[in-house]
N, C-alpha and C positions, 0 to 999 in steps of 0.2 A: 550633493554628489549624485550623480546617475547610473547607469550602467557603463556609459564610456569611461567613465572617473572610474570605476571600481577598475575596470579591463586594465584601465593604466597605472593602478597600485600596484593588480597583480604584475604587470607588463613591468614595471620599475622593482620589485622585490626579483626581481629572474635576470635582470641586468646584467649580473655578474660572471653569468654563464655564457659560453659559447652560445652564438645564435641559433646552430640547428638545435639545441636542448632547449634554449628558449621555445623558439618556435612550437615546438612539439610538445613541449608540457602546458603551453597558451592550448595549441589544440586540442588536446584532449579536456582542459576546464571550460571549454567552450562546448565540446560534446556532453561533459557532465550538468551544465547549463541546462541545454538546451535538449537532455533526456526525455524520454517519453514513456509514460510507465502507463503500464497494459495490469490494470484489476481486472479477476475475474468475480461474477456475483450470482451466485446458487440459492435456490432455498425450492419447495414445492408451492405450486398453484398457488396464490392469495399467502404467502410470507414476506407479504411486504415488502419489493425491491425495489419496486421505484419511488415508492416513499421516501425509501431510507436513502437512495440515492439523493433524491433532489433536498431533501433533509441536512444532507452532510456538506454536499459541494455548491458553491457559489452559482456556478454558471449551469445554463438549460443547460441538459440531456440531451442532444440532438442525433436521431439516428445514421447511421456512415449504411449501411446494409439494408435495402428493403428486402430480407430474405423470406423465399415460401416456406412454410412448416414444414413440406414435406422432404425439402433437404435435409431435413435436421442441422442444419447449421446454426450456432448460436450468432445472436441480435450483438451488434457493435455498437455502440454509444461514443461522441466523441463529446471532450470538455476543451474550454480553452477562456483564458483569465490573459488578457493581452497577447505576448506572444507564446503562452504556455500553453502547450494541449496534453493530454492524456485519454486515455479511452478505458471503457467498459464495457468488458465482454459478459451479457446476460447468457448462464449457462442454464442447459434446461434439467428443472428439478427431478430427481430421482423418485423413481418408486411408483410410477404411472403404472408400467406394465414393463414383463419381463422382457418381453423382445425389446422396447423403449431402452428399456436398461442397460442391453448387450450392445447396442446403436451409440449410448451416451458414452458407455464405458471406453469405445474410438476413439469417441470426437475429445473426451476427456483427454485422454492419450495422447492428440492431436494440441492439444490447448494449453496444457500444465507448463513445457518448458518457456513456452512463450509470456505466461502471466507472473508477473511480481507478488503478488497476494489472491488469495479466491476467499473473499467474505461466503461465509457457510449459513445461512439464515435458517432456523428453523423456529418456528410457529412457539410460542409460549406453551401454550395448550396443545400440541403436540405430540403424544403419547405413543404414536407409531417409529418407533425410530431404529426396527432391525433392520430393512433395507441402508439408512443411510448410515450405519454400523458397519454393513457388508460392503456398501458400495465406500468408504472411506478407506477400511481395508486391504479391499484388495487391487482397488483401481488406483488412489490416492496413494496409498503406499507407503513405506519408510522415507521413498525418494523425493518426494514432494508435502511431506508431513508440515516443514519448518512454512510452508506459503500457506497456509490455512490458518484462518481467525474464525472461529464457529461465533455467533452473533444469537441470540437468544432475541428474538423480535416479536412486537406486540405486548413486551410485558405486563399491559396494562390489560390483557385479557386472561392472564392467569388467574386460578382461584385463587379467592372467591371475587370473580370480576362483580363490579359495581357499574361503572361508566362515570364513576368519579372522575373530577380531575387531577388526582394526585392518588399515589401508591398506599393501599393500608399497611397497617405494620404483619398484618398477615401476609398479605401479596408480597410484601421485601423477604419474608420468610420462605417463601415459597420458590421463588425466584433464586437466592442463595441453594434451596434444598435442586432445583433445577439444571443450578451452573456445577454444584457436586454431582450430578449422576449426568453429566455431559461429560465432564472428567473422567469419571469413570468407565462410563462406556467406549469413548471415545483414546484417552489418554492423549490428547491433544498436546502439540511442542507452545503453541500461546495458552495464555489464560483467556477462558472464556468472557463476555459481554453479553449484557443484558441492555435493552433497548427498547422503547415507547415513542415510537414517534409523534403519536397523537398527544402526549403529556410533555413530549421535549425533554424525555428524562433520559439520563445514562450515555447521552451523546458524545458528551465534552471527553468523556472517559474512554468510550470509543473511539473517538478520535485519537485521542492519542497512543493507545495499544496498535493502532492499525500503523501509526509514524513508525513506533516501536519494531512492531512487525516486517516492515518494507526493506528489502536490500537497501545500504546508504545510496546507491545512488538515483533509490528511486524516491525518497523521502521529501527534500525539498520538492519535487516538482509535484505533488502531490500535497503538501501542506499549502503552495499557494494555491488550488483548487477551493479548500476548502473554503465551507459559508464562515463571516468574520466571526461569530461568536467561539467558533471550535479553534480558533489557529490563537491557542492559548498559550502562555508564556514554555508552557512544559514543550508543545508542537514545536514553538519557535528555538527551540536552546537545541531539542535531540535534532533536527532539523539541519540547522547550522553544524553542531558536530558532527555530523554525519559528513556532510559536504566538506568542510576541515578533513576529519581524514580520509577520504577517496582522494580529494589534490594532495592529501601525501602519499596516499598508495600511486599515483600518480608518477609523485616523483621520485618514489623508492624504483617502481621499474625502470625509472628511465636512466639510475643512477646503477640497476642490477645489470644492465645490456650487455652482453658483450664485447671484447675488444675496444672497451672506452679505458681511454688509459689512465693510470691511477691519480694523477695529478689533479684529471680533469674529475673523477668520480667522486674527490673528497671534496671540490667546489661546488657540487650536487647536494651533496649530504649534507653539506657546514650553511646551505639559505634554503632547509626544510622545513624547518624549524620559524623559519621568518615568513616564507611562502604560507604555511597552514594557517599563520597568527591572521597574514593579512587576508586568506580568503576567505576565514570568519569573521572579518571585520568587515569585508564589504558584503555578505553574505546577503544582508540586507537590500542591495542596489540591485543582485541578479533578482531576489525572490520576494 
């Protein structure tokens, strides 16, 4: 089965309906398809963000923006896995200098409704972190709390760093006492992440708090970006649920409309329940 096979499960499960509600509920799982989900990705100077990008997702990074620094405008990244794209907007780290700050705290302003997720990187070894306390505060806000994943990165440079390849049992201690006083500081709506990209540790795990993290319908299109080792059975299953009920919030609106008349509305409701079964069962063909 391909993508046309899947189109015509769903296309044969909607049958039953009047053709304008077919029609209109094909179009809308053809928008949820063919979403495009906009990350944002912060951290300061040397917190590792294009590591951890090209770390996570399959495809180059390839710039959409050659923009000068001195607009202050943040760097667009575009990704794309066949006909899937998504983008990455690098945002610039906090806490350079206070004018910098009063500039970012716009462009922030500027950037939050439009991003699905803002990965939060901050340095393992890190120890300055009243600016980006102030700046989550009062810029970031209650309104956009639920879009941030703070990312603890580098953890393989925390104490007592060796240049080992693999975490001591100190460094995991250290690292947990780290992700508690991010909590703390912070009181974060996700659970915090720790991450090594130079050791390939903690990613798998990251990966999927970030699924977790995503509006449903930014989830699929963003688990097929990712590199194969991360699109792990856990990715794959919230993934697909996710995409399952958006095609039912789908069809709840279109069954909530106005002025549809009762007859027709219970024929909505009574192949919702079949529609969800089968868009998770081809879930696999679109993604």
């Amino acid at each position: 089965m391909n993508q046309f096979d899947g189109s015509q499960s769903l296309q044969q499960s909607l049958s039953g309906l009047p053709q304008w509600a077919s029609e209109h509920i094909l179009q809308q799982i053809n928008q949820l398809i063919h979403y495009e989900p906009v990350i944002g990705i912060m951290g300061k100077t040397g917190a590792g963000k294009s590591s951890l990008c090209n770390a996570l997702f399959a495809s180059e990074v390839s710039p959409v923006s050659d923009v000068a620094a001195c607009t202050r405008e943040p760097l667009r990244f575009r990704l794309q896995v066949g006909e899937r794209v998504m983008s990455i907007v690098d945002l610039p780290g906090v806490g350079e200098s206070q004018t910098r700050d009063s500039e970012y705290a716009a462009l922030y302003w500027r950037q939050l409704p439009r991003l699905d997720l803002v990965l939060w990187l901050i340095k393992a070894d890190d120890r300055a972190l009243a600016v980006d306390e102030h700046f989550y505060r009062q810029v970031i806000g209650e309104q956009y709390r639920h879009k941030v994943l703070f990312v603890i990165s580098q953890a393989d440079k925390i104490e007592p760093a060796s240049g080992s390849e693999i975490l001591s049992t100190e460094q995991k201690r250290n690292i947990s006492r780290k992700i508690c006083l991010l909590h703390e500081l912070f009181q974060p709506v996700n659970p915090v992440c720790a991450v090594s990209v130079r050791l390939q540790w903690g990613l798998r795990v990251m990966a999927e708090r970030m699924i977790r993290c995503l509006p449903r319908e930014a989830s699929s299109p963003v688990a097929v970006q990712l590199s194969a080792p991360l699109r792990t059975d856990a990715v794959n299953k919230k993934a697909c649920d996710d995409f399952g009920e958006t095609v039912g919030s789908v069809v709840d609106t279109i069954s909530s409309m106005p002025l549809i008349p009762a007859p027709v509305r219970a024929i909505i409701q009574a192949v919702r329940d079949t529609v969800v079964s089968v868009a998770r069962a081809v879930w696999n063909f679109f993604f």
